[in-house]
N, C-alpha and C positions, 0 to 999 in steps of 0.2 A: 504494500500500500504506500502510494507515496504523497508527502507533507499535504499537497493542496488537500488531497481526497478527506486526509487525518482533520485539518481546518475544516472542512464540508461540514464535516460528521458534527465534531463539536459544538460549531456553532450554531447548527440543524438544534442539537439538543438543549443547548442556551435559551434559542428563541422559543422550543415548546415547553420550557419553566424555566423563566428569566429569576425565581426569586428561592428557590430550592433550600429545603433545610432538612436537620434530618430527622427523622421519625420517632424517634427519644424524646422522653419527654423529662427537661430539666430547670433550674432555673440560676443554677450557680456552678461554675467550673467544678466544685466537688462534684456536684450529685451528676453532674455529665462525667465526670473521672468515675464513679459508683458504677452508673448505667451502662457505659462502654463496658466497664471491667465483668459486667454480669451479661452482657450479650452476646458472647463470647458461645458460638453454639448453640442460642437460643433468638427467639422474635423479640423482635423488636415490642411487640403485644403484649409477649408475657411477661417483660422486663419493665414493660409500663405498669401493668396490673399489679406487679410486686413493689415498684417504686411509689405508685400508687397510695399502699399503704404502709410502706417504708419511712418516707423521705416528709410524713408531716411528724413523726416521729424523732427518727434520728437524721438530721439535713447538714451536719458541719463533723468533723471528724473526733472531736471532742465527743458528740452524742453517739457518734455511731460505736465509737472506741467502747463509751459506756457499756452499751449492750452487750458487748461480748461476742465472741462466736454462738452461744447458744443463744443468746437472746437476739440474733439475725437470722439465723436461718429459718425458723417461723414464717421470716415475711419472704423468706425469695426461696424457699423448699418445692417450689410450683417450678424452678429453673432447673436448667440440666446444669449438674455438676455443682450444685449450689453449697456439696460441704465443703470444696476446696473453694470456690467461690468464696465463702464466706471467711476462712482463713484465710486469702487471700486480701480481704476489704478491711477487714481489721489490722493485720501487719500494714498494709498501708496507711490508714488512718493512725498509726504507733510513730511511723515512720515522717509523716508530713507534720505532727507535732513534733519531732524532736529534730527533724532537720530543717525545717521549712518553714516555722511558726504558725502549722493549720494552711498554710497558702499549698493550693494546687501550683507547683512548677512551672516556667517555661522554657523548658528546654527537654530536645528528646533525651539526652543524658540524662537527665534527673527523674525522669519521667520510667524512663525502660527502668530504671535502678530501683521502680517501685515492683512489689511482688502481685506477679500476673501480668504485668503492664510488658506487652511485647510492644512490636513497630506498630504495628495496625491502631490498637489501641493510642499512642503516643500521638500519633499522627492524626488520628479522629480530635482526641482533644486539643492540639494546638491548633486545628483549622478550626472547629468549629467556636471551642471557648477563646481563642486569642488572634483569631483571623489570619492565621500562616498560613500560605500557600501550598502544604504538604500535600499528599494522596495517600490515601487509605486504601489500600488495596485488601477485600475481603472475597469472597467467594462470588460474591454476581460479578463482583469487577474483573477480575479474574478469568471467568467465563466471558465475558464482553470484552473484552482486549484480546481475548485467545481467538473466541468465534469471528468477531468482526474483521481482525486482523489491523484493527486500530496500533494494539498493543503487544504482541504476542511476548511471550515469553513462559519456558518452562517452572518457572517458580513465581511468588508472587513479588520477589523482589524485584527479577525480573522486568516483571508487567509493572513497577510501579516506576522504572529508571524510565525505561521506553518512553512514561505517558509523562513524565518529567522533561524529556528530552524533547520532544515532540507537541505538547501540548501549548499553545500562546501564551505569555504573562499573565496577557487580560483575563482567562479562563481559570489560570491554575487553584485561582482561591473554590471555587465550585463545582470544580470538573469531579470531585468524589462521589459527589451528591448525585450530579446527573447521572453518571454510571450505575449509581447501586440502586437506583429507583429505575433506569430502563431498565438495569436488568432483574428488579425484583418483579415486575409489574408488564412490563414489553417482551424482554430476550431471556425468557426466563428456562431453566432447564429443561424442563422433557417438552413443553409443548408451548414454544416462542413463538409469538404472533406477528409473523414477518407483514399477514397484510395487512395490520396497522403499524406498521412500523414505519416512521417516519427517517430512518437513513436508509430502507432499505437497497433501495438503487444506490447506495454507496457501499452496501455490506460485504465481505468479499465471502462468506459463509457458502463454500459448495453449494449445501442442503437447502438453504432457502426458499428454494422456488417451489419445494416440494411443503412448503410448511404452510401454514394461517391461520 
């Protein structure tokens, strides 16, 4: 695929959500550092539903610390993998008191140096809570830079250099967003709906033509 066709694509999916955010529901870089760190494998749905009844409880790292591992996993026991989840939220909240004064980080250093907190995670919260232009490459994005031929790449680190490299300035702050929503909702695993698909005459997906 080359650069103009990668501009088409992007900017096709700009104009069809100029204003994209993401599907988490939070309202303070902790509880979006919580939310990421618990969606890890599960919906974005059942992460709300848990955060739901979460996060009017314990909302700052001080409260969450309080509770404890058992007294968390009650609320997020409805998630996959929510006992190491939940040791995992607590050592962080141990950790952002005693090196950070309760402040969410900004740096991926400081960030991956939390437990649980890979690249993906890292990178979800400096875009979203501090407006970095990183890319979050998760499983739709992944599938959408591979299939499309936007992105390719065998790993996801892979697919997140390419869409780095490739991708306009002007876009780089939102291009995670557009990807993981066409591909949770448009290009999605077993049964993509190429004819609503608005790149598709830019797609380069063999299979396409036989899909809808």
């Amino acid at each position: 695929m080359n650069d103009s066709k990668r501009k088409a694509i992007i900017a096709r999916l700009a104009a069809a959500n100029p204003s994209p955010r993401t599907e988490l529901n939070y309202s303070t870089p902790f509880e979006l550092l919580v939310a990421v760190a618990l969606s890890a494998q599960a919906t974005d749905k059942s992460v709300n539903a848990a955060t739901a009844r979460l996060f009017p409880v314990a909302n700052t790292p001080e409260k969450m610390l309080g509770l404890g591992e058992d007294g968390l996993i009650p609320y997020i026991q409805t998630i996959g993998l929510f006992r190491s989840k939940a040791r995992h939220v607590i050592e962080t909240c141990r950790l952002l008191l005693e090196r950070h004064g309760g402040e969410v980080p900004q740096t991926r250093e400081a960030l991956e140096a939390l437990p649980g907190v890979g690249r993906k995670t890292a990178n979800v919260v400096l875009n979203v809570a501090f407006n970095q232009p990183t890319i979050a490459v998760d499983t739709h994005i992944f599938r959408v830079g591979n299939r499309t031929r936007l992105a390719p790449g065998k790993t996801p680190r892979e697919v997140e250099d390419k869409l780095v490299r490739v991708t306009p300035a002007e876009y780089k702050l939102d291009l995670h967003h557009w990807l993981i929503l066409f591909g949770r909702y448009t290009c999605t695993a077993r049964k993509p709906k190429c004819a609503d698909c608005v790149i598709a005459d830019l797609c380069e997906w063999p299979d396409k033509g036989a899909r809808g």
